[in-house]
C-alpha positions in Angstrom: 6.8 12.1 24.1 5.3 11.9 27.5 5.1 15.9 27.5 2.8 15.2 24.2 -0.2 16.7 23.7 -2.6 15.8 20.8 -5.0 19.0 20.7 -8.6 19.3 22.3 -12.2 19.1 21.5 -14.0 22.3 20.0 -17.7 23.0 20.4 -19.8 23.8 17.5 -23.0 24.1 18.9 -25.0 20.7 18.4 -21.2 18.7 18.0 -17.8 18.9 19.0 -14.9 18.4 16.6 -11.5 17.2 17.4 -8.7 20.5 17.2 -5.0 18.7 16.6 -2.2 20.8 18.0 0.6 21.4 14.9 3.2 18.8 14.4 5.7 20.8 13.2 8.2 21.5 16.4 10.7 20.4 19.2 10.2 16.5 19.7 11.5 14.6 22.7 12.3 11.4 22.0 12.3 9.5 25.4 10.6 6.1 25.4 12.9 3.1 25.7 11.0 1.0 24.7 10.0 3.3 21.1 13.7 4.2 21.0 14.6 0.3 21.1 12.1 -0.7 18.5 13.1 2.2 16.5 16.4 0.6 16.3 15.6 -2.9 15.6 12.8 -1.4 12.9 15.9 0.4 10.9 17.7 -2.8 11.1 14.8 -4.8 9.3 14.7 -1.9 6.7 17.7 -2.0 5.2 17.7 -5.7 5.4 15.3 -5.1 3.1 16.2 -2.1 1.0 19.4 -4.3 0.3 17.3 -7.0 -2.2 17.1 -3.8 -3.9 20.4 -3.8 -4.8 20.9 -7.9 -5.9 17.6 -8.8 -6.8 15.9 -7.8 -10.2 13.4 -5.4 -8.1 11.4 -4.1 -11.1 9.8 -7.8 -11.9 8.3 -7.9 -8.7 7.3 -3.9 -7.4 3.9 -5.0 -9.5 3.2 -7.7 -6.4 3.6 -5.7 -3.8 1.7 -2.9 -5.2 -1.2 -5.3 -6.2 -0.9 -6.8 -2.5 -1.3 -3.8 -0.9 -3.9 -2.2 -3.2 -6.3 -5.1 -2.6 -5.2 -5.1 1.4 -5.2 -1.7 1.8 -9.2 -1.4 -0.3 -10.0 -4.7 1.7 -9.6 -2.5 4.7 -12.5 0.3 3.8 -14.7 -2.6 2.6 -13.6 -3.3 -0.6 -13.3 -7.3 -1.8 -11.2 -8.0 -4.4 -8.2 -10.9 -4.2 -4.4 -10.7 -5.9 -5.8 -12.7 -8.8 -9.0 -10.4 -9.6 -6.5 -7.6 -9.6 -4.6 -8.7 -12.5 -7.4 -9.5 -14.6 -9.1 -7.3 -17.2 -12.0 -5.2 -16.6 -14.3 -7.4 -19.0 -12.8 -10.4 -16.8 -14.5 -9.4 -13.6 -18.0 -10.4 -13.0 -20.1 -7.0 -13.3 -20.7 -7.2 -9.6 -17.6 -6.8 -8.6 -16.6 -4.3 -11.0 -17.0 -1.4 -9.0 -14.5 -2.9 -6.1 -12.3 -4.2 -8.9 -11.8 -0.4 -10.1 -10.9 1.1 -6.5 -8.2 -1.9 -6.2 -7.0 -0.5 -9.7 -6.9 3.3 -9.0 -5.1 2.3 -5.8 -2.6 0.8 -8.4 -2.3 3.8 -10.8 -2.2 6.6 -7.6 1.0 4.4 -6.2 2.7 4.3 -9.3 1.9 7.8 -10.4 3.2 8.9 -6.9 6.4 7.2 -7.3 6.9 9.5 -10.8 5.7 12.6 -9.5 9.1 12.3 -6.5 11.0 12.8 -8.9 9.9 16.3 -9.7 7.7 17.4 -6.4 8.9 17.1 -2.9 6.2 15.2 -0.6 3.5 18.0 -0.4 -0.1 19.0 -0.4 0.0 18.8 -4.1 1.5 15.2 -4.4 -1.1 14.4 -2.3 -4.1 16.2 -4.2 -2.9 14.3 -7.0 -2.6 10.7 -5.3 -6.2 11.8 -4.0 -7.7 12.7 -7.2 -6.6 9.6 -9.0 -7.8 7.6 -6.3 -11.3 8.4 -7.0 -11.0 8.5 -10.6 -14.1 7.1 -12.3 -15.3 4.7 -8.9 -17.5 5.6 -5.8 -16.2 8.8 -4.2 -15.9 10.5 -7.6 -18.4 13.2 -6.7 -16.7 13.3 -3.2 -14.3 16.4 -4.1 -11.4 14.7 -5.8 -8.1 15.8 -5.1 -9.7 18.7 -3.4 -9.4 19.4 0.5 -13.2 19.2 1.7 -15.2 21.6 2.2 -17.8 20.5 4.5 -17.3 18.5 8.3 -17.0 14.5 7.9 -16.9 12.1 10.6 -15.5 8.3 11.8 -17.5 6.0 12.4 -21.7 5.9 13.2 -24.3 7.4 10.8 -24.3 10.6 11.8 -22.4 13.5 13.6 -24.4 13.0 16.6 -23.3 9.4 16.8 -19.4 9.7 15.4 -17.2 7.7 16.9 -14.5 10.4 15.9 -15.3 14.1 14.5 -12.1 15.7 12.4 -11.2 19.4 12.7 -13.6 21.9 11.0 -12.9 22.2 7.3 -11.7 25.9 7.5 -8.4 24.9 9.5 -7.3 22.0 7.3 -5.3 24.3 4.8 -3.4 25.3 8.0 -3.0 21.8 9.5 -1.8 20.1 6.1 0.7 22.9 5.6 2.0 22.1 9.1 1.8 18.1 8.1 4.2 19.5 4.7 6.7 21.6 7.0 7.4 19.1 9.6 7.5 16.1 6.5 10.6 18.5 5.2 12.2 19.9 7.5 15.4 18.3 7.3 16.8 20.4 10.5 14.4 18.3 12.4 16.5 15.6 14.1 13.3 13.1 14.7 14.2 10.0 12.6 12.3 9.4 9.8 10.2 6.0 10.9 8.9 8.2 13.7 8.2 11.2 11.5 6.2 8.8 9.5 4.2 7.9 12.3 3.6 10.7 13.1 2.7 11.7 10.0 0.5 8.9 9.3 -1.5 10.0 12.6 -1.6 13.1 12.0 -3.1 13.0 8.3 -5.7 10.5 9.7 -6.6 12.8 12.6 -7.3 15.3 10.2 -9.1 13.5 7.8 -8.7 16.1 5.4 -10.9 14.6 2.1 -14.3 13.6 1.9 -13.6 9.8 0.8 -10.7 8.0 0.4 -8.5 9.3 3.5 -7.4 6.0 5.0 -6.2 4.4 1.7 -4.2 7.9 0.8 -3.3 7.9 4.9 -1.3 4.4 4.4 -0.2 5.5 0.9 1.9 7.7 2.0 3.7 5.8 4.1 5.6 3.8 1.4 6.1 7.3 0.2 7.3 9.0 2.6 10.4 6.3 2.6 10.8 6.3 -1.0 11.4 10.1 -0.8 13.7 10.3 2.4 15.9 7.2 0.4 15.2 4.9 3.1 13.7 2.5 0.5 15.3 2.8 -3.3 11.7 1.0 -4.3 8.3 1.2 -2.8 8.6 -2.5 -1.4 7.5 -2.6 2.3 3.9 -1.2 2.9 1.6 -1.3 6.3 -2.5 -2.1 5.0 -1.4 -5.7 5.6 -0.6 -5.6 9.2 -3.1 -3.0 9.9 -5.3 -5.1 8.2 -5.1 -8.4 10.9 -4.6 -5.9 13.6 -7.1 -3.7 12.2 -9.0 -3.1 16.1 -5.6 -2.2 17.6 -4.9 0.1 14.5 -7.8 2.3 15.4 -7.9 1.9 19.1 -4.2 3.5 19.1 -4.7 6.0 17.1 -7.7 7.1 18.8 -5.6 6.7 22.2 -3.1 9.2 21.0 -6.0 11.5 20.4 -8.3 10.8 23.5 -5.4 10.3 26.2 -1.9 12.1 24.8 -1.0 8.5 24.5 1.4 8.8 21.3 4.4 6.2 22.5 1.9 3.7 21.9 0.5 4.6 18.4 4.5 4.8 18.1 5.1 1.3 19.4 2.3 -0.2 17.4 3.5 1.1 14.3 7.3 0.4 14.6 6.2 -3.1 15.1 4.0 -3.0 12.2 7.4 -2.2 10.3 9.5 -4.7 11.8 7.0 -7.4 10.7 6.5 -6.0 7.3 10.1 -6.0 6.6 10.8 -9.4 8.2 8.0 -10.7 5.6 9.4 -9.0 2.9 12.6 -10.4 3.1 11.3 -13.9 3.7 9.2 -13.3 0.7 12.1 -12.4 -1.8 14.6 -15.0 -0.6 11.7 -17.6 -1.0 11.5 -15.9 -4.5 14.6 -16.6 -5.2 14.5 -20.0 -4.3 11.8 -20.4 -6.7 13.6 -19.3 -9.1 16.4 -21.7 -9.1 14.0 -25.0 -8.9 12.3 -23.2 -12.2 15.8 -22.9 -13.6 16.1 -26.8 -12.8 12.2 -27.7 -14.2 12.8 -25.5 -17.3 15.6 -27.4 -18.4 13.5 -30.6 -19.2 11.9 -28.5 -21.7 15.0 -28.8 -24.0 14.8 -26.1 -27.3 11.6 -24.4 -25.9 13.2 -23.7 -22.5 14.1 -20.2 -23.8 10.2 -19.5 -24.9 9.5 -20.7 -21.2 11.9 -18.0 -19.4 10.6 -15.2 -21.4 6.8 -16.4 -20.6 8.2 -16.8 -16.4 10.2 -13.4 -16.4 6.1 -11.9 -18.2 4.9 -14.1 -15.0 6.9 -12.2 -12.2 5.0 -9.1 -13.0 1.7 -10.5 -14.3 0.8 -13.8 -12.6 -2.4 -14.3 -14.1 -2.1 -15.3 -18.3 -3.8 -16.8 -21.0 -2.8 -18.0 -24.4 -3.0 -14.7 -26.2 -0.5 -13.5 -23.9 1.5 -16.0 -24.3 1.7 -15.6 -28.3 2.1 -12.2 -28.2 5.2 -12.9 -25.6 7.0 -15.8 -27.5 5.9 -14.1 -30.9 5.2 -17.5 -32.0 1.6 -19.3 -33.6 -1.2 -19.7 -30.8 -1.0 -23.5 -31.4 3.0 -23.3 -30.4 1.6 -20.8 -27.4 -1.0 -23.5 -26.3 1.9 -26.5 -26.3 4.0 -24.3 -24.1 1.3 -23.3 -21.8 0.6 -27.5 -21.6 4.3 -27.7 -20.5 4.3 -25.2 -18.1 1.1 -26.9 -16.5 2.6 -30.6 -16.5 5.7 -29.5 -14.5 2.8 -27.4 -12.3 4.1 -23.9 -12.7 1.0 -23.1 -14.1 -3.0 -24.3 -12.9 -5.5 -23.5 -15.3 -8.1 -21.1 -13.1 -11.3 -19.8 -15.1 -13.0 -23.8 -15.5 -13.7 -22.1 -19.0 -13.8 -23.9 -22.2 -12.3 -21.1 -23.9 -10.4 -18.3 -23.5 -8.8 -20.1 -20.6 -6.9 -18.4 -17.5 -4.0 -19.5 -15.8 -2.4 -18.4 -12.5 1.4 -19.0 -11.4 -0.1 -20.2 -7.7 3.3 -20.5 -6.3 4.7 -17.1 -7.1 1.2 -16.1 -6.2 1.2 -18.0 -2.8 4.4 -16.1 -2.0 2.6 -12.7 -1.5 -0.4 -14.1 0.8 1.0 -16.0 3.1 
């Protein structure tokens, strides 16, 4: 890694862009102090790819992808909380409609990703996809979706003559993100796979290779990268967070890999970034599981309509935000029998009523909820 050399600035004519050399070649791996963080970062891993195994996963994959659709939008600007991003379309104040739809398509592109593994290797055309549905219908739509631009962007400042960063020229992409897709696949590589990820990660952000939307399809395919090497079974550990409240050090690193050769410390910032994502992830789902068993205890106060309760809880695990229609339609029972059990479940404060509306009335599980922002 100290032999590393990230590429070099090409003039043309009024601006220079940035030239990354190809990825896709003999690594040396030979920083202590990456190689020791690498180790401690594939410990906290499968700490946490093991709740895949003895916890009931699916009811909570909807969290972390809401989390980090709303963390990873927040990022580029966008401001819409957990809560907002469980609601319905016609729930969201029309001003924030537009932010509301980027933190949904975020949603959809993870979830469509995770699908499309099972039939496409990770590729340019899984990513054209994640891209396109990215910017389905919301700001960038016009902004070439799920096509590689055709046309120089730039990071940061109003202009090119003010950039802070200036990508490749749009006629090498093809050839960088084909380099990007060999060295992603090339098994015979022996660079593990958190470093080939950060790598990666740098790499597709160096080239910026769309016209919009680069930085939430950059930490996108992070999670799956891991869910196609089988380091995670489920996409359950994800980086916008961290980035997020380091978001100055996220940028200053990667821009010292590109300015100075510097890639041990890009490296070391992002190993740490998965350490503490892991080690949050598994103190979220044992405090889930906690939870769990004092419901088990409040539920049982509830005498014949406990059963009606669980089935409304398990509903809560994946959608924490509910109202009394959802409830009826959940418990199949009379929207007056709905609106006793929704009473019950806010007297023993699993749910607070949230919209201050005199109708149609929303409620939030806040402590299921809480479990994901702290």
């Amino acid at each position: 890694m100290n032999r590393y050399n990230s590429g070099k600035q090409i003039n043309q004519g009024y601006y220079k862009s940035f030239q990354p050399n190809l990825i896709n070649r003999e690594w040396h791996l030979d920083n202590m102090e990456v190689i020791q963080l690498l180790s401690r970062a594939d410990r906290h891993v499968g700490r946490l790819d093991m709740y895949s195994e003895y916890v009931n996963i699916e009811l909570f994959i909807r969290m972390h992808i809401a989390k980090e659709a709303t963390q990873s939008s927040k990022i580029e600007g966008t401001q819409t909380n957990m809560e907002e991003a469980f609601l319905s379309k016609d729930e969201i104040i029309a001003e924030k409609r537009d932010d509301w739809e980027e933190v949904q398509n975020y949603i959809s592109a993870m979830n469509e990703a995770v699908k499309l593994l099972h039939r496409l290797p990770f590729s340019s055309r899984l990513i054209k996809q994640i891209h396109n549905i990215l910017l389905q219908g919301v700001r960038g739509e016009h902004k070439l979706p799920g096509e590689y631009r055709s046309s120089q962007n730039w990071i940061g400042g109003a202009t090119l003559n003010d950039a802070i960063f200036i990508p490749p020229v749009h006629t090498s992409i093809d050839e960088l993100m084909s380099d990007l897709e060999k060295f992603a696949n090339d098994d015979l590589n022996p660079l593990p796979d958190l470093i080939k990820i950060a790598i990666i990660h740098y790499q597709f952000e160096t080239i910026h290779p769309f016209l919009d939307g680069n930085g939430r399809v950059g930490r996108l395919l992070i999670t799956i990268y891991l869910v196609s090497k089988g380091i995670l079974k489920q996409p359950i550990l994800y980086l916008s967070d961290f980035f997020e409240n380091n978001r100055q050090l996220y940028y200053d690193n990667l821009m010292l890999a590109r300015t100075q050769n510097n890639i041990s410390q890009w490296l070391k910032f992002f190993l740490t970034g998965i350490i503490e994502t892991a080690k949050k992830g598994v103190t979220t789902f044992d405090a889930i599981l906690q939870l769990q068993k004092s419901l088990e205890i409040k539920l049982k106060t509830l005498g014949n309509r406990n059963i009606n309760a669980q089935k409304v809880i398990d509903y809560l695990y994946t959608q924490p935000v509910i109202n009394v229609s959802n409830v009826e339609a959940i418990i199949q029972k009379s929207y007056v029998t709905a609106y006793k059990l929704i009473n019950d479940l806010e007297q023993l404060e699993i749910l607070s009523e949230i919209s201050g509306a005199q109708r149609n009335k929303l409620y939030v599980f806040k402590d299921y909820l809480d479990l994901f922002k702290k």
